[in-house]
N, C-alpha and C positions, 0 to 999 in steps of 0.2 A: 259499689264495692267500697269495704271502708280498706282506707290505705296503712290504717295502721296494722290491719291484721295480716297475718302472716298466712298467704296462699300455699296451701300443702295438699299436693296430688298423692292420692295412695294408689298407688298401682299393683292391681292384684296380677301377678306373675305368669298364673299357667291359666289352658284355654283347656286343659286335657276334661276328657267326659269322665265323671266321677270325684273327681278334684274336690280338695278339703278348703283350698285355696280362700272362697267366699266366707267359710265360716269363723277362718282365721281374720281374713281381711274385715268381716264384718266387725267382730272383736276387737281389731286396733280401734277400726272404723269409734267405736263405742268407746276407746279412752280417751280418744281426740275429742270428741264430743262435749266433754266437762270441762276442756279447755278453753278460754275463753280468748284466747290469741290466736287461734286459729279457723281458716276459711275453707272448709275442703270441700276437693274433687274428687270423689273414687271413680277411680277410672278399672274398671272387669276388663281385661283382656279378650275374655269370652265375647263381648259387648265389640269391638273391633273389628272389623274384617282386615286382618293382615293380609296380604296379597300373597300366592303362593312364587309369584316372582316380584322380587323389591323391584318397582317403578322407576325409572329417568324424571319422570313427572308425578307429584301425587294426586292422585282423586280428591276430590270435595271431602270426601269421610277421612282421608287421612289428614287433609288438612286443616282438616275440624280437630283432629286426634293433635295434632304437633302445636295449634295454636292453643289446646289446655296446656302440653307443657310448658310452652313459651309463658304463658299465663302464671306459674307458679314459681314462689319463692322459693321452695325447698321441697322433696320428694320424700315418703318411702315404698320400698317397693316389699311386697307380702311376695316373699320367693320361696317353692319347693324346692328339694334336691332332689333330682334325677338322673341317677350315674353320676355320681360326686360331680356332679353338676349343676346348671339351673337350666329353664326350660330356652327352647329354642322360641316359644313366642316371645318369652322377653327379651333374647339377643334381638328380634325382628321388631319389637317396639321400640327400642333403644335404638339400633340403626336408623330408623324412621326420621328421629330427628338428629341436630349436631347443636349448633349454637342453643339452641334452647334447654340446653343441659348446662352449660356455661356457669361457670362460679356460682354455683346453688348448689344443697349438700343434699345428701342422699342417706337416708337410712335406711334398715334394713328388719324387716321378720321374719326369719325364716323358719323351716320345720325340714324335718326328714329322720332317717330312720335316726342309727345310733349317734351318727354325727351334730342332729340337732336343726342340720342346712347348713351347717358352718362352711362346709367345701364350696357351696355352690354362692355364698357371702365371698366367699377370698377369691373365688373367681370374677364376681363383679367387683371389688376393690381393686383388678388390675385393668379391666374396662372403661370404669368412671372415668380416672382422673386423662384418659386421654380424650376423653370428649370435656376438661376441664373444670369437671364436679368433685366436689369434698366430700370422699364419704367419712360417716363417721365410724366412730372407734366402739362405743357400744351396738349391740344391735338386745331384741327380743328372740330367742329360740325356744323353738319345742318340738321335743326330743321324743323322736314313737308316740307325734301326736293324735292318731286317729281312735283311740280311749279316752283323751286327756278331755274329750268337751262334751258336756252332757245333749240331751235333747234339744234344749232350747238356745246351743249354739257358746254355752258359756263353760270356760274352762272349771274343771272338778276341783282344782286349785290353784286358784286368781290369785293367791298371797305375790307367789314369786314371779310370774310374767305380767301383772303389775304394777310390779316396784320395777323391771325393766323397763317395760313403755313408756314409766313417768323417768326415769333416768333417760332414753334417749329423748323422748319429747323437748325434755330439759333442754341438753346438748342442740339438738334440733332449732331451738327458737332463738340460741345463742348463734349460730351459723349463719342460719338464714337473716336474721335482722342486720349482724355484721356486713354478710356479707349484699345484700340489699343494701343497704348505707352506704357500700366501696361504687357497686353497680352503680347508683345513683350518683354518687359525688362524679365519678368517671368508670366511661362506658367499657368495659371490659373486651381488652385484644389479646390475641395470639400473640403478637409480636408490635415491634414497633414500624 
């Protein structure tokens, strides 16, 4: 692994059967790609076995699951809204782990109907910061997106949720590297 690049886990949000989820997340997945600072992990929720009761102990597969995020500098998460909300497998992914959330910043794609996913965004910006993650201020939305992407998975108009992904990317590589160079110089605590 080279050290200079910046470890970025995309976490596709919902596990629901039908889910547009993949096709959006594949789409980040694709603008990350041309970037050359970054190392990524897409991580499918689908792909997971969430337990239908949270463990005292995790299984081998969750702790395969918690040691990618421990493994990453910086996060985004590709979230539906459902009931001006986001899904229940990503609160269950999120709980999963705690310190590996830890001062690494977290951005955001969201989609849903007229809102965009913006509700179900501002409800993970009150979740993050207590497991001690930066999120950030831009995200990517798409608004009544289940028209918006042709056959082959690409949006009918890439002009404007392109100039967003390069704008949070942006944000994104500034966070993460900052905040990788605090982690590094000293190790990050809750308290003293």
């Amino acid at each position: 692994m080279n050290n200079t690049l910046i470890r970025l886990a995309i976490i596709v949000g919902s596990n629901r059967e039908g889910r547009l989820a993949p096709t959006i997340g594949k789409w980040f997945l694709n603008q990350v790609k041309g970037r050359q600072e970054f190392e990524v992990d897409y991580i499918d929720l689908a792909d997971i076995s969430l337990p239908a009761i949270l463990p005292a102990e995790l299984d081998d597969d969750l702790k395969a699951y918690t040691a990618r995020l421990d493994a990453a500098d910086a996060f985004v998460m590709v979230v539906p809204e459902y009931n001006h909300s986001y899904p229940a497998s990503l609160k269950q992914a999120i709980d999963l782990g705690y310190e590996e959330w830890r001062a690494k910043p977290v951005g955001f794609v969201a989609y849903g109907g007229f809102a965009a996913g913006v509700r179900a965004v501002e409800h993970l910006r009150g979740i993050m910061p207590e497991l001690h993650a930066v999120t950030l201020r831009d995200t990517v939305s798409f608004q009544n997106p289940w028209d918006q992407f042709d056959e082959d998975g690409q949006p009918r108009n890439p002009t404007g949720c392109a100039a967003a992904a390069n704008t949070m990317l942006h944000q994104l590589k500034w966070w993460a590297k900052a905040l990788r160079t605090a982690r590094n110089a000293v190790p990050y605590t809750v308290s003293e």
